[in-house]
Phi, psi and omega in degrees: 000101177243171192262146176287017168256349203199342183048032167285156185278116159290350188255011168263134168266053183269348187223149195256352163272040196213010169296142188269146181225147205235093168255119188246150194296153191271357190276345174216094198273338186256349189265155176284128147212134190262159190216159167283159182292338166300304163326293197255046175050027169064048176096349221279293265247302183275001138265006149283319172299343163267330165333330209240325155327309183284322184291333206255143160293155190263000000 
């Protein structure tokens, strides 16, 4: 279990900026992907991007 931006092992929990998040690509929405809390901007980033999704008309 690594993270897919960096391939740090998610499964040492020593650091707390290395907590894992399953942020998934929209081109593939059902598959799990994990990114470390360094990595993905401690979420901040994939909740704008749905944040800006929800805002747009269908």
């Amino acid at each position: 279990m690594v993270c897919a931006e960096c391939d740090y092992d998610l499964r040492e929990f020593k650091d707390e900026t290395r907590l894992p998040y399953d942020v998934r690509l929209p081109e593939r929405p059902k598959a799990r992907r994990l990114v470390c809390r360094q990595c993905c901007n401690d979420g901040m980033d994939e909740m704008e991007r749905l944040a800006t999704l929800a805002g747009k008309p269908s």
